[in-house]
C-alpha positions, 0 to 999 in steps of 0.5 A: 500500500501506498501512504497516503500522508506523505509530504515532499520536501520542495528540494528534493535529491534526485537519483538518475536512471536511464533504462527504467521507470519507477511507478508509485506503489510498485517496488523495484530494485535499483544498481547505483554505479554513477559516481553522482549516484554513489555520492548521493547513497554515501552522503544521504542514505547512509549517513542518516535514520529519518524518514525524510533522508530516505526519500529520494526522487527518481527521474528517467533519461530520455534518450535523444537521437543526437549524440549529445544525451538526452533531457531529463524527463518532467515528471519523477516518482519519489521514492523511499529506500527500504534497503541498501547494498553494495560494496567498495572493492574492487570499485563502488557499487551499490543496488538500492531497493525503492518502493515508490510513493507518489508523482512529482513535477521536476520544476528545475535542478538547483544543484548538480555536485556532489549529487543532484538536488531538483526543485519538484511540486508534488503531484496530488490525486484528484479525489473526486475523480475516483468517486462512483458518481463521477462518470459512468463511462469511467465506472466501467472502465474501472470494472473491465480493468478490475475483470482483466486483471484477474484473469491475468492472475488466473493465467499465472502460477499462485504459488509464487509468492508474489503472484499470491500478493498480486491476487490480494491486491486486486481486491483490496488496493484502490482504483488509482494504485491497482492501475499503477501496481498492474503497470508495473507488473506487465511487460511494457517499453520505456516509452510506455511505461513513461505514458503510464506515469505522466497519466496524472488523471484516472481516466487517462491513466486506465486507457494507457494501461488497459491495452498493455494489460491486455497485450499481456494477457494475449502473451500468457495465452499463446505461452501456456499453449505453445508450453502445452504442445511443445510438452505433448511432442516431448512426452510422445517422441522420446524419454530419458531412461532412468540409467542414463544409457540411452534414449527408449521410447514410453512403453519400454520406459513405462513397463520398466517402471512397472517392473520395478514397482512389482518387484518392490512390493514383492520384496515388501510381502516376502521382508516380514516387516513388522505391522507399523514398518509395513503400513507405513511401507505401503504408504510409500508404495502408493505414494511412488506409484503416483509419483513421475519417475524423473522428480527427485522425490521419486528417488528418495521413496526408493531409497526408502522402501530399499532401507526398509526392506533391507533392514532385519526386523525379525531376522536373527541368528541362534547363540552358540555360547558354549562356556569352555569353548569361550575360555578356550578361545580367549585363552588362544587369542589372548594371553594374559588378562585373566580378570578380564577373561573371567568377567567376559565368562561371567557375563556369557554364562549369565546371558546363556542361563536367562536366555536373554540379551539384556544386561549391561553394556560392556566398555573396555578402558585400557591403553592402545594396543592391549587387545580390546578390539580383538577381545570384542571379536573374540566375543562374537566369534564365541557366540556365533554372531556378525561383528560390527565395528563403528568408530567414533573417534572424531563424531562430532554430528549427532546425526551420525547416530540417529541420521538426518531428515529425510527432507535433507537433500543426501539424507541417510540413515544413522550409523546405527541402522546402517550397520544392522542394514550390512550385517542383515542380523537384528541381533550382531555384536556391535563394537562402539570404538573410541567411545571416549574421543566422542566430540560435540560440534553445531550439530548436536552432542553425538555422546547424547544421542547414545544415550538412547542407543545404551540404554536397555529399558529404551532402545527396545523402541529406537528411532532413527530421524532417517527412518522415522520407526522404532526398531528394535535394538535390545537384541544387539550386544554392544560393547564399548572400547575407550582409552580412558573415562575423563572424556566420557560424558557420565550419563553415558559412562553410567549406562556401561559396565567399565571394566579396565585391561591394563597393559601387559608386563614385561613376562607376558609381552616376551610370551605373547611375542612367541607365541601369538605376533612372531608365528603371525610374522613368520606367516605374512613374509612367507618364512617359517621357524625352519628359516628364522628363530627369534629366543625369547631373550631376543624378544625380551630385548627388544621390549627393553630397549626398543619398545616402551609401551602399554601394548605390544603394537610397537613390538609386533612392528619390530618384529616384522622389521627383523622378518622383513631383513631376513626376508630380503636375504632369502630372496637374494639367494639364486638357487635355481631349481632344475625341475622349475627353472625357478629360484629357491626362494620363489619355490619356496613362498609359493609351497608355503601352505597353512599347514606348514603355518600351523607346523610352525606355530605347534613347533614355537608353542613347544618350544616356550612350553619347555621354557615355562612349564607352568603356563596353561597348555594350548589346544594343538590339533593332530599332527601325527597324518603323514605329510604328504604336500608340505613334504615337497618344500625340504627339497628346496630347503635343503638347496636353500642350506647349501647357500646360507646357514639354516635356521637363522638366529637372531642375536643382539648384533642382529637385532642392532644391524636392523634396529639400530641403536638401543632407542630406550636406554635405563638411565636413570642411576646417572641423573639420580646420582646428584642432589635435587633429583627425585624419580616419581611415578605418572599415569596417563591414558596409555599407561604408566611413565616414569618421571624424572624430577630435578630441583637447583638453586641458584641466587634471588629473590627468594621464589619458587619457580616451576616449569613442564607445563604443570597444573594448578593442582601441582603448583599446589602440591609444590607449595604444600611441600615447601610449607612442610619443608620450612615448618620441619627444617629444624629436624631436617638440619636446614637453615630457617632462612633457607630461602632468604637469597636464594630461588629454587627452580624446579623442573618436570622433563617433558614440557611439551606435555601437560601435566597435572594431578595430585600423586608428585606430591611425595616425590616434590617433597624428596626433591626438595629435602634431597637438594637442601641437604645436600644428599642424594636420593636412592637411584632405585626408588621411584615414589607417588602419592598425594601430601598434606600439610600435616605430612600425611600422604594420601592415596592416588589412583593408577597403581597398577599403571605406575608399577608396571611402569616402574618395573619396565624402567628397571627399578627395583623399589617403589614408595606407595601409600599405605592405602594403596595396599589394595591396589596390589591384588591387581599386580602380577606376581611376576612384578612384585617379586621383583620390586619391593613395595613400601606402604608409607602413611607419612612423608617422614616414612618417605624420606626415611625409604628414599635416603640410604641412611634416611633421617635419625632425628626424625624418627625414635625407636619403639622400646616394645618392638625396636622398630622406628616411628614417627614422633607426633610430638615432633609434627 
């Protein structure tokens, strides 16, 4: 609508366009490129808020047949900016959006720089004019331009918006704005369109515009026939085959189709769907059976009805959950991790004798590459089931898990019901991998949306966005994997069952490294135990100094390292054999057979069954048949003897030929050997480290200065043992005013790495007492625990972690809490007969294990047991 109170100021700046005609009421958008133009938006439009400096005057530039331009047109339009865009790179531009408001009558131009400014009278309306009782003649035309604009609206689309406010607007805009709103929209020339706007009276304004409404009319008309028939032809000539490969005429085309659709419902009938998925897939059919096969829609039914019935609603497979085959496979896959393998056993006993699946969710914690994943595998090997990994790390989309809307162009389902679509089973094992490197993005928090996923009292009834049904998942057993529970959101932590797989020690890496990764080796480079022999002395070597980890990933690659050395001298062995005409090596890698594989293997566990006794047996199949294929590789063996001493031993010089240098190298007696050093014991995500702590002092201004990128609970942990040392520096013989000139740096190794957390408590406040008294610490001691102001020493977690950690790095004596003695059911023998534990309850128990001679002054001799303790009088 076009306000009827507006009033033009009489000097109005003007915007002067060429090649188009704004009409009151109409809105049109206009490009501003003239730098008299640009300084008109820079200076007016942009510089002010009111209503009256956005009313500008729009004036046409009639073109002249000289070659001197052409005058500026009498009459203009004001108009209002509604709204201005543009930019100022590589050039100015701007488009300005002007809905028109009224006439006006350009008197002169009063200003030409920076922009023009004319002086203009504003045209009225002549109310009287629009009166019914004016003029008959005038009523009907009125009434004939009202009827033709309706039928041009009929003609038109009503489903573009704005031929939706045109039809609006031709019942409800008065006579005088529908003439110019109609103008406006129809198809004219400039010089028509400037007809329009000098009709200043109604009556001669409708003679200009009805005939161009007309004109449009009769337009639209012989466009929607010529569309028709050009449409007709088209559809009866030729059509586009769906596969793209060539053209087909509509039968063929049109039984294709058919084809399709019959053998859709088809798979429908035979799929066994549920009454809500098959109602709803009926639905569908019928929907795509109306639908034209090029809209897009059509696909995207298609792929619908393809998911539904491809998914397995009620198809299944039978447990075959035997318990002593379960140990036995677990205990052939895996060695070690008997708490684990004992709670795997519980919990496959209890699903076989309920006879059910539900239960608690399982999610293996442990660092990388103990054997999680492969457990999981074992799981579902033992019960008979498909296996299905789904990796989370770095799902960052809730959708991943419950998919997207299918209105979404590349919609797809969650990798959920994704997986059930692969495995065709309702009841897999489905591994949830790196459940705790889960992130949460601008599309939602995927470790949310698990929630549902995890749940056993809800999943029954999930329902992917994708999808849009409930589906059963409390069929499928789910198991987690994670590297540690810090990152695990706890409503979700709180749906599983955390059961930890610490790392291997270093007994069990040398057993799994004979009898599980060098037969593996032997097999993938095609050698076997007849050509290279590594003695678990070479392989507990190698775990010392070129490996230093929780798992054995690394030790498995150094394996192959030396499998790969090896390798390379079999095959530059040219023995050519008389028979083949071919070498021996290639004679040989070719002959290699799973029967020789498993020879290989039978023959190393033997081997390490001799050396340890006291291992469990392995089951090994019947090997006393006659052999009859593999027997035909000693010929070439034997040629390959001739060449090249046979079996090759690795030996250390070996090992540092193809290794190298000892990577790892226990070094820690030499930087323990001064005052101020301390070796403390850490727990990160793979496993237990070893921390070197060092401490000096130097001239200052009496600071304590600590760098390694530590935390705010370690800072803290360094200043309460600071506290404690000044308190107690009398029964430590060190001067009270210790610090008076002096600053101590403290340094923890590894700054790279950030550090935090209460267990470097015991070890600050050794490093601190070693350096001022001068005396050196135990190089064999290492220590962790949490201090108090009082010198109480806490318990901390990851013991087991930093045991194992101690224990790889050679040392033989470890200072844990007392409360930690718990901790220690979890530690194998094997480390604990090689490492003395020390339980402290103080830090004067600390410092009296960590110092040779300890501190006499400290500590008093019980009378009823000669033992020394701790005086609290002293405290």
């Amino acid at each position: 609508m076009v306000p009827h109170n507006v009033t033009l100021p009489k000097n109005l700046p003007l915007v002067i366009v060429s090649d188009g005609v704004l009409l009151p009421g109409s809105t049109i958008r206009l490009p501003v490129s003239s730098v008299k133009n640009i300084n008109l938006v820079r200076s007016r439009l942009t510089s002010g808020n009111s209503l009256r400096n956005t009313i500008i005057g729009i004036v046409t530039k009639e073109t002249s047949k000289d070659s001197h331009g052409g005058s500026l047109h009498d009459i203009g339009t004001a108009g209002l900016v509604v709204q201005v865009t543009g930019t100022n790179w590589p050039r100015p531009s701007y488009s300005l959006l002007i809905t028109g408001l009224c006439r006006f009558k350009l008197l002169s131009i009063v200003q030409e720089h920076p922009y023009p400014v004319g002086a203009v009278k504003q045209i009225e309306y002549d109310k009287s004019l629009a009166s019914d009782d004016n003029d008959l003649q005038l009523k009907d035309l009125i009434r004939e331009f009202k009827e033709a604009a309706k039928k041009m609206v009929a003609l038109l689309d009503v489903s573009v918006p704005s031929v939706a406010k045109l039809k609006e607007l031709v019942e409800q805009v008065p006579s005088q704005h529908l003439i110019d709103l109609i103008a406006a929209f129809v198809r004219a020339t400039l010089p028509e369109r400037l007809k329009v706007l000098d009709a200043v009276d109604l009556a001669t304004r409708l003679k200009v515009t009805l005939p161009l409404l007309l004109r449009h009319i009769q337009k639209l008309k012989e466009d929607r026939e010529s569309d028709d028939t050009r449409s007709r032809k088209d559809f009866k000539i030729v059509k586009v085959t769906r596969g793209g490969r060539g053209l087909s005429h509509d039968a063929d085309s049109y039984e294709d189709d058919q084809n399709e659709l019959a053998e859709l419902e088809a798979k429908i009938k035979e799929a066994n769907l549920p009454e809500h998925a098959l109602k709803t897939a009926k639905k569908e059919l019928a929907r795509l059976k109306q639908m034209a096969p090029h809209m897009p829609e059509s696909s995207m039914t298609r792929n619908y009805l393809d998911l539904l019935v491809d998914l397995p609603w009620s198809v299944s497979v039978k447990d075959t959950c035997n318990i002593s085959k379960a140990r036995a496979d677990l205990d052939a896959d895996h060695y070690g991790l008997e708490k684990v393998k004992r709670r795997i056993l519980e919990y496959l006993a209890v699903r076989q004798l309920r006879g059910d699946l539900k239960g608690p969710i399982l999610c293996f914690v442990g660092p990388p590459g103990v054997g999680k994943t492969s457990i999981v595998k074992s799981i579902a090997s033992t019960l008979g089931r498909p296996y299905y990994r789904m990796s989370l790390g770095g799902v960052s989309d809730q959708h991943d898990i419950r998919g997207h809307r299918r209105t979404y162009i590349g919609a797809m389902p969650g990798r959920v019901i994704q997986g059930l679509r692969s495995v065709k089973v309702n009841n897999p094992v489905m591994l949830l991998d790196e459940i705790d490197k889960l992130g949460t993005g601008i599309h939602g928090d995927p470790g949310a949306a698990l929630l549902e996923v995890l749940d056993p009292e809800q999943n029954s009834t999930f329902t992917d966005t994708y999808l849009n049904l409930p589906f059963d998942l409390s069929q499928v057993l789910f198991v987690a994997t994670a590297n540690t529970l810090s990152t695990i959101p706890s409503p979700l932590m709180d749906r599983m069952e955390i059961i930890h797989v610490p790392g291997y020690t270093q007994e069990e890496k040398v057993m799994i490294g004979a009898l599980h990764l060098l037969p593996k080796q032997l097999q993938e480079h095609g050698l076997s135990l007849d050509i290279l022999q590594i003695p678990q002395e070479i392989i507990s070597t190698i775990i010392g100094e070129y490996t230093r980890e929780a798992g054995v990933r690394a030790l498995e690659r150094k394996i192959a390292a030396v499998c790969r050395a090896v390798a390379v001298q079999v095959a530059e062995t040219k023995c050519v054999d008389p028979v083949t005409n071919k070498t021996d090596s290639e004679v040989i890698v070719a002959e290699i057979d799973d029967d020789q594989v498993q020879k290989a293997v039978d023959d190393q566990v033997e081997k390490v069954e001799e050396s340890h006794k006291e291992n469990n047996t392995l089951e090994k199949e019947d090997s006393s048949h006659p052999i009859t294929e593999g027997s035909q590789a000693l010929p070439n063996l034997l040629q390959l003897k001739e060449h090249m001493e046979l079996p090759i031993i690795v030996d250390l010089k070996m090992i540092q030929d193809v290794l190298g240098p000892p990577i790892f190298q226990s070094g820690l007696a030499g930087r323990v050997s001064v005052p101020g050093v301390a070796v403390g014991l850490a727990w990160t995500p793979v496993g237990g480290e070893v921390m070197v702590v060092e401490a000096t002092s130097s001239a200052g201004d009496s600071n304590l200065t600590l760098t390694g990128q530590l935390g705010s609970v370690m800072q803290e942990s360094a200043k309460i043992a600071l506290s404690w040392v000044r308190k107690h520096g009398e029964l430590l013989r060190i001067d009270k005013d210790f610090m008076k000139d002096e600053e101590i740096h403290m340094h923890f190794p590894a700054g790279a790495i950030s550090k935090d957390g209460p267990s470097a408590g015991v070890t600050i406040i050794t490093v601190l007492v070693s350096l001022l008294t001068k005396r050196c610490v135990r190089s064999d001691v290492a220590m962790t625990g949490e201090i108090t102001l009082n010198g109480v020493v806490l318990p901390v977690g990851g013991i087991k972690e930093k045991l194992m950690a101690a224990h790889r790095s050679g040392l033989t004596t470890v200072i844990i809490p007392a409360a930690n003695k718990k901790d220690l059911d979890d530690i194998p023998s094997s480390v604990l007969n090689e490492i003395e534990v020390v339980l402290v309850n103080t830090v004067e128990e600390v410092l009296q294990a960590a110092f040779d001679d300890g501190f006499e002054d400290m500590f008093e001799t019980d009378n009823d047991n000669g033992k020394s303790v701790s005086p609290s009088s002293k405290l």
